[in-house]
MIDOSE-1310 file (N, C-alpha, C; in nm, 2 decimals, decimal comma, always signed):
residues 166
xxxx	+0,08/-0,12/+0,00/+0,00/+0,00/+0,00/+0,09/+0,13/+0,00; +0,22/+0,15/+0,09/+0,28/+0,24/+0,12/+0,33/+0,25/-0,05; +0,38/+0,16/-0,13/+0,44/+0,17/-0,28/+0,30/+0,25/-0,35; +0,19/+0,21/-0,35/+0,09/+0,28/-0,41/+0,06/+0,42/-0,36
xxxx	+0,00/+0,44/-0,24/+0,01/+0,58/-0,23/+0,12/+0,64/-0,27; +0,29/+0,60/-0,24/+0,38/+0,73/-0,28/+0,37/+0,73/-0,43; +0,32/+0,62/-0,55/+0,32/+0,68/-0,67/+0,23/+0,81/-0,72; +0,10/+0,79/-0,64/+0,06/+0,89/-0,66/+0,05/+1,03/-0,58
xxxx	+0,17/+1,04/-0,49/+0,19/+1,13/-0,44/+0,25/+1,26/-0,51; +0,24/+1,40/-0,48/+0,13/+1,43/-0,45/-0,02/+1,44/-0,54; -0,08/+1,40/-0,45/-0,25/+1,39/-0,48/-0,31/+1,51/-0,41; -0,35/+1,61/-0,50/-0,39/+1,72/-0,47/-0,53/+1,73/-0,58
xxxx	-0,65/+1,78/-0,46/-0,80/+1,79/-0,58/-0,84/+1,95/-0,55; -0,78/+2,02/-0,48/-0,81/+2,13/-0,42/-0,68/+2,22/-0,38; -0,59/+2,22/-0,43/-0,48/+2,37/-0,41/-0,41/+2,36/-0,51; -0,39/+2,28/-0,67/-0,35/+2,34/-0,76/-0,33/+2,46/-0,77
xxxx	-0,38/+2,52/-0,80/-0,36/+2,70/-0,78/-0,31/+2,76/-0,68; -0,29/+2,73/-0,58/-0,23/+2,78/-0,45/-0,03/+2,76/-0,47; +0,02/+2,90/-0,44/+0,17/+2,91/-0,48/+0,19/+2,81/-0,33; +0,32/+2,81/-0,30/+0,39/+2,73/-0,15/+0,34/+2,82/-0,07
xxxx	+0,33/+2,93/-0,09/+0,32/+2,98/+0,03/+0,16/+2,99/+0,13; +0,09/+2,97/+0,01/-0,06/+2,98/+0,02/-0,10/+2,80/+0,07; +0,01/+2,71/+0,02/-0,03/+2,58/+0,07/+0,03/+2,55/+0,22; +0,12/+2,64/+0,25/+0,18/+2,64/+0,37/+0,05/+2,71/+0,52
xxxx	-0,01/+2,74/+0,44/-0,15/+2,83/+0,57/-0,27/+2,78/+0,48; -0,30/+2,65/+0,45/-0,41/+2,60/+0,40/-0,49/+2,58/+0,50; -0,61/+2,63/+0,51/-0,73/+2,60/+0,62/-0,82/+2,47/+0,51; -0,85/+2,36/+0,59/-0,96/+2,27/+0,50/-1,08/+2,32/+0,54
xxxx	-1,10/+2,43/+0,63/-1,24/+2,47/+0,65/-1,25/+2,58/+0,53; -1,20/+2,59/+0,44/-1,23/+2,70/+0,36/-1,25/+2,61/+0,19; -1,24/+2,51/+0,15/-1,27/+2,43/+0,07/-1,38/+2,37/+0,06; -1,46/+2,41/+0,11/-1,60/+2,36/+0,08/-1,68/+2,38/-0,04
xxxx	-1,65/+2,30/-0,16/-1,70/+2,35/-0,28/-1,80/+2,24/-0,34; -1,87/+2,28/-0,38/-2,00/+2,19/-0,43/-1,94/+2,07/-0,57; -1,86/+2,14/-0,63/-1,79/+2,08/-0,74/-1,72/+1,95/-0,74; -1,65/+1,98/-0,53/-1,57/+1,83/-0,53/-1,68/+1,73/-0,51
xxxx	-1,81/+1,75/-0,46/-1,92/+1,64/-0,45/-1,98/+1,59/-0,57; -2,00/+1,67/-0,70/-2,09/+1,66/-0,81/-2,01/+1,53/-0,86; -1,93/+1,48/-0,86/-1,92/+1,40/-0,97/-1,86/+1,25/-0,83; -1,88/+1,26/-0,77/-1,88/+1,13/-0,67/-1,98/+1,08/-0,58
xxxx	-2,02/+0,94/-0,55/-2,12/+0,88/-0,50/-2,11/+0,88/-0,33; -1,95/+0,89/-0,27/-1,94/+0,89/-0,15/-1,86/+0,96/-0,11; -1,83/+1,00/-0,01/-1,75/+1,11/+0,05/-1,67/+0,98/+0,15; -1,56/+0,98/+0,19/-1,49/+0,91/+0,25/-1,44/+1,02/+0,37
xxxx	-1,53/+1,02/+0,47/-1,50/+1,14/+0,59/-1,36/+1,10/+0,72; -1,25/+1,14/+0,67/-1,12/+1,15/+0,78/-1,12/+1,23/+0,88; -1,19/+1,22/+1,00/-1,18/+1,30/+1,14/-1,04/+1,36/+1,17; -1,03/+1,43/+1,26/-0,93/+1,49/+1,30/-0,82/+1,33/+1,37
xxxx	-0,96/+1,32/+1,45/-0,90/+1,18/+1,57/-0,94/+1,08/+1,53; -0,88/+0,96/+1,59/-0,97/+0,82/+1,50/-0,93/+0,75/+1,64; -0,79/+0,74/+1,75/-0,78/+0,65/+1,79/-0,79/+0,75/+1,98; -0,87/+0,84/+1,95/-0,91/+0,85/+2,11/-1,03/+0,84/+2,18
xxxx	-1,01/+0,81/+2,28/-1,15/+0,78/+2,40/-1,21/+0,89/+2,43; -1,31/+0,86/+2,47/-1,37/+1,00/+2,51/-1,52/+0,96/+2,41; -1,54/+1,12/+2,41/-1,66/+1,18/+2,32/-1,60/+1,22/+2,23; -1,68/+1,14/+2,09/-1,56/+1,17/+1,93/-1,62/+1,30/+1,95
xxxx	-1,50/+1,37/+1,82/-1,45/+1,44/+1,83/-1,52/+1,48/+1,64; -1,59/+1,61/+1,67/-1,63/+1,61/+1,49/-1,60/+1,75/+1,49; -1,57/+1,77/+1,35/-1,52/+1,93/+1,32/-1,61/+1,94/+1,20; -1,59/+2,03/+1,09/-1,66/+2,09/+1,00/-1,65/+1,96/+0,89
xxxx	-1,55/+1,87/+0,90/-1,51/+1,72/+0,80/-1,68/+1,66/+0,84; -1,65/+1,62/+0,92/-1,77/+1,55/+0,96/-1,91/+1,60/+0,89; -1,95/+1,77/+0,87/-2,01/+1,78/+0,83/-2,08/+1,81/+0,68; -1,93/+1,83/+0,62/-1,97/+1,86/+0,53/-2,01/+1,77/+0,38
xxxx	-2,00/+1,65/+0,41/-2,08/+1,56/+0,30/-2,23/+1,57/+0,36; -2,27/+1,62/+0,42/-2,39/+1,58/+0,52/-2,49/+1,76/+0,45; -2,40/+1,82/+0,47/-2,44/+2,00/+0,37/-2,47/+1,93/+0,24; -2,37/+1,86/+0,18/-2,35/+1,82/+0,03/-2,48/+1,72/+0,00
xxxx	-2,50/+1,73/+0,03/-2,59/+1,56/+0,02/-2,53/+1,42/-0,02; -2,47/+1,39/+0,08/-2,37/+1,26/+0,02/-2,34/+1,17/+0,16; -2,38/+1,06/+0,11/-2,31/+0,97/+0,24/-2,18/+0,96/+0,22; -2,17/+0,93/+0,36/-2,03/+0,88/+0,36/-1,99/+0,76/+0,49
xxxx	-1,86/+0,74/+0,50/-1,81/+0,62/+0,57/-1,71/+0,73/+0,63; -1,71/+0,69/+0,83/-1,68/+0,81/+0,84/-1,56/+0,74/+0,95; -1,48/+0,79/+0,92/-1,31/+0,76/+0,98/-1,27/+0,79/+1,08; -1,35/+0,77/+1,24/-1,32/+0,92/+1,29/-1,33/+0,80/+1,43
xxxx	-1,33/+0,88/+1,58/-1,36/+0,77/+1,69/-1,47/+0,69/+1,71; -1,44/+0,60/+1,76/-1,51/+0,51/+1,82/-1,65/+0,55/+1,88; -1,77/+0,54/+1,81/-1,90/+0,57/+1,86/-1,93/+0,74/+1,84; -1,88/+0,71/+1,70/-1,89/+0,89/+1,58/-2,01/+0,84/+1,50
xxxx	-2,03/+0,76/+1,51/-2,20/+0,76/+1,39/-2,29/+0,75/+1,53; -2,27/+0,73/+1,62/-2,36/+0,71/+1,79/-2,38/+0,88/+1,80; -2,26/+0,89/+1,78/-2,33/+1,11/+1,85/-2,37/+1,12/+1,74; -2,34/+1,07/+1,59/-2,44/+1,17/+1,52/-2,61/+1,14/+1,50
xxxx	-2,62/+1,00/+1,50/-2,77/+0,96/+1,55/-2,80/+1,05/+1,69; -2,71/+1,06/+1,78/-2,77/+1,11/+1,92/-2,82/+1,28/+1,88; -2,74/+1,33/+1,81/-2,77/+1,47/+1,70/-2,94/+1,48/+1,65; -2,97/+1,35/+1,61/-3,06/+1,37/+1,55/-3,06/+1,34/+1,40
xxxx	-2,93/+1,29/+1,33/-2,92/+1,31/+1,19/-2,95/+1,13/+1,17; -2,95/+1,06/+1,06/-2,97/+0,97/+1,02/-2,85/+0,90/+0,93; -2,80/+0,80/+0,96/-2,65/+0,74/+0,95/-2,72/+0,66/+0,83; -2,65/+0,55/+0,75/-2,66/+0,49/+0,64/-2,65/+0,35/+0,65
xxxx	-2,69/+0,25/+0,79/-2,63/+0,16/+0,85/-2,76/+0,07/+0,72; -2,76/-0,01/+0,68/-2,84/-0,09/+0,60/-2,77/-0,05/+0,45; -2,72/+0,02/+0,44/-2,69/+0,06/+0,33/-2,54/+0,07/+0,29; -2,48/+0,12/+0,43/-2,33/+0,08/+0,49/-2,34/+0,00/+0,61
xxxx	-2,20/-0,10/+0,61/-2,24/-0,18/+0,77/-2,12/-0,10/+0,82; -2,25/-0,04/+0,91/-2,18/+0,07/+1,02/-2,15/+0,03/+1,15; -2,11/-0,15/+1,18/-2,06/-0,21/+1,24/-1,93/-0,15/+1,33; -1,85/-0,08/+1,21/-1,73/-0,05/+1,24/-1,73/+0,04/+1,34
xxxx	-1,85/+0,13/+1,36/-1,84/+0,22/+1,48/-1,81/+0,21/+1,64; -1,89/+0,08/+1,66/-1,90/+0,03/+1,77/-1,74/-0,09/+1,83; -1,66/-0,10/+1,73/-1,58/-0,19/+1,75/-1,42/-0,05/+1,85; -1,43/-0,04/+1,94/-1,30/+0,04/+2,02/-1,17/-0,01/+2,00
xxxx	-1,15/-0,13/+1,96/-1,02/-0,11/+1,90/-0,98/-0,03/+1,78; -0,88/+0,06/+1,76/-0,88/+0,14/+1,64/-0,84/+0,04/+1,49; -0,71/-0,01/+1,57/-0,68/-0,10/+1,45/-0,77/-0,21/+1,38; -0,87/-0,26/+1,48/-0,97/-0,36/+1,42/-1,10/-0,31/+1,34
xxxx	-1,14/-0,15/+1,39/-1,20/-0,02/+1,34/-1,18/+0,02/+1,20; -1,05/-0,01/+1,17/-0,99/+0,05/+1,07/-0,98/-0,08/+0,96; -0,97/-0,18/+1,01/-0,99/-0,28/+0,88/-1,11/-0,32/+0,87; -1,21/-0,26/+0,95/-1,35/-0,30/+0,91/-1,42/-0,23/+0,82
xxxx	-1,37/-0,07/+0,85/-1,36/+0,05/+0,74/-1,26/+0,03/+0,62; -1,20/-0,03/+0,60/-1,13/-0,03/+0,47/-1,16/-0,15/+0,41; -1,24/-0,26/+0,51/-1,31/-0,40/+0,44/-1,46/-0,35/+0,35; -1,53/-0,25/+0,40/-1,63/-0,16/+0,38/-1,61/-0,06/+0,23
xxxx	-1,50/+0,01/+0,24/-1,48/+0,09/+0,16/-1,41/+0,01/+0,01; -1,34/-0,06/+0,00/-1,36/-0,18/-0,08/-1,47/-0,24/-0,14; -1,59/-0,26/-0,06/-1,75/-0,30/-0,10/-1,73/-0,23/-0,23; -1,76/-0,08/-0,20/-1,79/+0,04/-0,31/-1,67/+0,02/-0,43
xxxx	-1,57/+0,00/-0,38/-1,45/-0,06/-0,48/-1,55/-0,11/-0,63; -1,55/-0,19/-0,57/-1,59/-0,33/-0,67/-1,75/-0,29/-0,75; -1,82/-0,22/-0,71/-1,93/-0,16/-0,75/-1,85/-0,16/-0,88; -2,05/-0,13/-0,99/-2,02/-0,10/-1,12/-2,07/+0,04/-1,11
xxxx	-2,07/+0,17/-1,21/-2,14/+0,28/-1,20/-2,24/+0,29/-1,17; -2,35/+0,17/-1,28/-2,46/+0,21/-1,21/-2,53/+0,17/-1,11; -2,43/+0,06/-1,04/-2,47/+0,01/-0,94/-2,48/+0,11/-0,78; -2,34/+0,16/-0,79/-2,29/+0,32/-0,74/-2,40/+0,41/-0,77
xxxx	-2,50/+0,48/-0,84/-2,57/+0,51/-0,92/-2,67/+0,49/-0,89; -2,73/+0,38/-0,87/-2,88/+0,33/-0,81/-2,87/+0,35/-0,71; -2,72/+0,32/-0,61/-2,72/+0,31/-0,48/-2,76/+0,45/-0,44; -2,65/+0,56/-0,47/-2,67/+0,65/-0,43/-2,81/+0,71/-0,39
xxxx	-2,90/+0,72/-0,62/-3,03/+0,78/-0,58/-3,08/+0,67/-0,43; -3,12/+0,60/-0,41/-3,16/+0,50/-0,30/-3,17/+0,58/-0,20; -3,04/+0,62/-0,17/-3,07/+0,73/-0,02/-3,14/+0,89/-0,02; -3,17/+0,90/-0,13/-3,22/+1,06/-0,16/-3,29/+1,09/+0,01
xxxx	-3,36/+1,01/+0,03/-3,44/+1,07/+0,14/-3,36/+1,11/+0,31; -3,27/+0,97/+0,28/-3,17/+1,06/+0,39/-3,12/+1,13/+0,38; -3,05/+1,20/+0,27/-2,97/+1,27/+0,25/-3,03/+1,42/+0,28; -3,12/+1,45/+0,18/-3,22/+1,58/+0,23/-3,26/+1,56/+0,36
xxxx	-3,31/+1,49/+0,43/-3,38/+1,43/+0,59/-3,18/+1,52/+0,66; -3,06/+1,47/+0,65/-2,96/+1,51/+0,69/-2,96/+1,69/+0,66; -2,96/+1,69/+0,54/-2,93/+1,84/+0,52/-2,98/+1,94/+0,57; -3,13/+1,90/+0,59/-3,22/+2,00/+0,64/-3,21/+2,01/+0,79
xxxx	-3,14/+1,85/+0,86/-3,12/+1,89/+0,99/-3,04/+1,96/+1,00; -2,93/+1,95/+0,94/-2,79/+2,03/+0,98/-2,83/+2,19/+0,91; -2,90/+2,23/+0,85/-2,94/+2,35/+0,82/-3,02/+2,37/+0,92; -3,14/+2,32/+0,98/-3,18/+2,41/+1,11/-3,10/+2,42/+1,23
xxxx	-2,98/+2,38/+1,24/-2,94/+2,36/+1,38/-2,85/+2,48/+1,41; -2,88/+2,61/+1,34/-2,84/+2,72/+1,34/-2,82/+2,83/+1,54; -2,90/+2,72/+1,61/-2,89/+2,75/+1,75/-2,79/+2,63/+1,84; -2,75/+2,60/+1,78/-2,66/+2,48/+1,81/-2,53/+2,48/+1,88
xxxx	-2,52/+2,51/+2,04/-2,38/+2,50/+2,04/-2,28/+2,39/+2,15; -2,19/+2,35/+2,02/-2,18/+2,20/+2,10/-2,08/+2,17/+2,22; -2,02/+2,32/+2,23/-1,98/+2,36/+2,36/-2,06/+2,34/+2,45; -2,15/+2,41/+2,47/-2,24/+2,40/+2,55/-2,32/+2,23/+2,63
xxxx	-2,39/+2,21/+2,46/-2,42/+2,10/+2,43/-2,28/+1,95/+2,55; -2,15/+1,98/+2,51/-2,06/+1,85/+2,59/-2,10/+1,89/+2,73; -2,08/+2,05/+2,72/-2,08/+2,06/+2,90/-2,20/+1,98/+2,98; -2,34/+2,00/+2,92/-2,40/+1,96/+2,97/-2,41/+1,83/+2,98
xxxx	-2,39/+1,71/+2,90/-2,37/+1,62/+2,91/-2,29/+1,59/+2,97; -2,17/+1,63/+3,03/-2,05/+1,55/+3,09/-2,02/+1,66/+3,19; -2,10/+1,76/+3,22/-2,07/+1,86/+3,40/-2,06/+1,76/+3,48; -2,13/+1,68/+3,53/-2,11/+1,57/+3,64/-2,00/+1,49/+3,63
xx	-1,95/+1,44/+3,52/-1,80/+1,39/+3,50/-1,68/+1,46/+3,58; -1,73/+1,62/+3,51/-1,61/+1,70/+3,51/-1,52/+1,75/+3,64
């Protein structure tokens, strides 16, 4: 694997244009463009964290195939599709086996997610294609939650769940 990623290193879909210096103070919260979702069936979401305890840990990654309307398979801690059902959003578990959330080992986490993301591998287009339309209803059902949650703050939101911990 290590031989395959460095051939196609670097893999850049989003800072072509950007001189060194502008790639040296890259923010990924400022790439949010509709363009990188139009032409793919899944968003492959990499969290900040993948191998800490606690309460996962979601930043603007997590949300933004969810803006897009796009599932995804989401790379992040242990019991990260659990807060986002506990959010209120709707996960893709029948459609993805979202098995891999619940498993706390990272490393055994992580081959269940790349045993998963392989599935999609092997897809034909229109199979990818059918699948996709298939979730239309979650997808808008997601978007529209994460657009009203404009009072939302998850600061708040952890304190209160875990002041008695603290």
């Amino acid at each position: 694997y290590i031989d395959r990623i460095k051939s196609i290193l670097p893999y850049e879909i989003d800072t072509q244009d950007l001189n060194s210096e502008g790639k040296q103070g890259f923010q990924t919260n400022e790439n949010n463009k509709k363009e990188f979702y139009a032409d793919t069936y899944l968003h492959i979401t990499s969290e900040t964290l993948f191998n800490q305890y606690g309460t996962p840990f979601m930043s603007e990654k997590t949300f933004r195939p969810i803006l897009n309307l796009q599932p995804f398979i989401y790379i992040g801690n242990y019991n990260g599709l659990v807060e986002l059902r506990r959010l209120g959003f709707k996960t893709f578990d029948g459609y993805i086996d979202e098995s891999y959330d619940l498993e706390p080992d990272p490393k055994k986490r992580f081959a269940m997610i790349e045993k998963e993301i392989l599935k999609f591998a092997k897809m034909s287009m229109q199979e990818l294609h059918d699948w996709y339309y298939s979730l239309t209803d979650i997808l808008i059902y997601n978007q529209q939650k994460f657009l009203s949650m404009t009072d939302f703050n998850p600061i708040e939101d952890f304190v209160n769940r875990y002041k008695d911990g603290i």
